[in-house]
C-alpha positions as a printed Julia matrix, in Angstrom:
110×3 Matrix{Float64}:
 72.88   76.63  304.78
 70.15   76.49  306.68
 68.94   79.85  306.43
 69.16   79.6   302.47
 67.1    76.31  302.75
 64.26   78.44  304.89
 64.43   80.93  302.7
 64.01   79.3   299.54
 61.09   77.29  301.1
 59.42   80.61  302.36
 59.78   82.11  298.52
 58.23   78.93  297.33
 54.89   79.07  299.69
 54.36   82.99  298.48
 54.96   81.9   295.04
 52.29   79.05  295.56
 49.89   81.52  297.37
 50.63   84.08  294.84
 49.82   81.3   291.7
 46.42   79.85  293.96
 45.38   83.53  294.06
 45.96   84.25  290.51
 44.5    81.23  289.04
 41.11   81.71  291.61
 40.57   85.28  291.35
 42.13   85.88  287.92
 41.11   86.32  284.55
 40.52   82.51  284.36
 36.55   82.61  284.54
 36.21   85.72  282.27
 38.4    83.49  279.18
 36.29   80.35  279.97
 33.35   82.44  279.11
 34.67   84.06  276.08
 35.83   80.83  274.84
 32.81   78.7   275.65
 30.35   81.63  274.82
 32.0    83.46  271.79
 31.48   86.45  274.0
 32.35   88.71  277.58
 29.61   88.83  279.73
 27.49   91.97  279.95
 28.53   94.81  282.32
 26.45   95.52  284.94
 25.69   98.62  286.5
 23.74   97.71  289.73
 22.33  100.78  290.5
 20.72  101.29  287.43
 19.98   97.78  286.8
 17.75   97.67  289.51
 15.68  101.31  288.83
 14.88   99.94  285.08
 14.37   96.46  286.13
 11.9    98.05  288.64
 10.34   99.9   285.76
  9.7    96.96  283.45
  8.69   94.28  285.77
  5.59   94.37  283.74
  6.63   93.47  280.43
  5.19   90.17  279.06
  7.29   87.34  277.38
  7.02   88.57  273.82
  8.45   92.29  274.63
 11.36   90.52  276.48
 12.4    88.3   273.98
 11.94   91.4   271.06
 13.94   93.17  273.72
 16.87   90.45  273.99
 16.94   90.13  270.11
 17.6    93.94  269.51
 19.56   94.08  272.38
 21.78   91.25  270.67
 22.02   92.94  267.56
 23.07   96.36  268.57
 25.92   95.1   270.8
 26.96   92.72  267.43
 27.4    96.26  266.02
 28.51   98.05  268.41
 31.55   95.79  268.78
 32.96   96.74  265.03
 35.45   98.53  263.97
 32.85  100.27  261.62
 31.17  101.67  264.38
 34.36  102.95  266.08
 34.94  105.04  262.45
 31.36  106.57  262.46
 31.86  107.27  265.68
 34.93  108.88  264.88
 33.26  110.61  261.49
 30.85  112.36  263.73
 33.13  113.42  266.52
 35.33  115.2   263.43
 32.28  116.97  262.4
 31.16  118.26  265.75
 34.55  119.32  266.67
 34.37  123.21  267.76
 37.08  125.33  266.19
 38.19  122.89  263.65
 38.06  122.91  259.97
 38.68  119.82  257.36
 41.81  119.24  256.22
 42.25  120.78  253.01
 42.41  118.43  249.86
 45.11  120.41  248.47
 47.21  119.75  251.74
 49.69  116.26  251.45
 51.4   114.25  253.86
 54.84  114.21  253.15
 56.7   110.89  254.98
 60.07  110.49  255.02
């Protein structure tokens, strides 16, 4: 009896750890800032972050803000499904070895 009792107690503290650890280090933060701003934060690649960063310390308010505004608008279309099927269209064409699909040729599902 007593070692159930102990061992249901020990089960519950590493299920509480377990949930603390989840809910802290989780996915919690990255949904909060979908939800509150409509999008995921950037990626950031620190290395390379810093080099350009380095390289445009000198640009004045107007070339960051055009900069932020394109930047805004290519990742707006970048994230379609559009973009995924040009994508797609061009890998198709520059695929070595391959010829289109005949017209002639049908799909035949059973």
């Amino acid at each position: 009896m007593f070692i159930s009792t102990f061992a249901s107690l020990l089960w519950f503290e590493i299920g509480s750890w377990f949930g603390f650890g989840v809910a802290k280090f989780g996915s919690r933060d990255r949904n909060r800032n979908i939800l509150i701003q409509g999008a995921s934060v950037r990626t950031s690649i620190p290395i390379a972050d810093g080099y350009i960063e380095k390289q445009t310390i000198h640009a004045n308010w107007m070339q960051r803000k055009a900069a932020s505004r394109l930047g805004q608008i290519i990742r707006a279309f970048v994230n379609t499904r559009a973009f995924e099927l040009l994508v797609l269209q061009k890998i198709i064409e520059s695929w070595p070895g391959r010829a289109p699909i005949s017209a002639e040729i049908k799909v035949v599902l059973s």
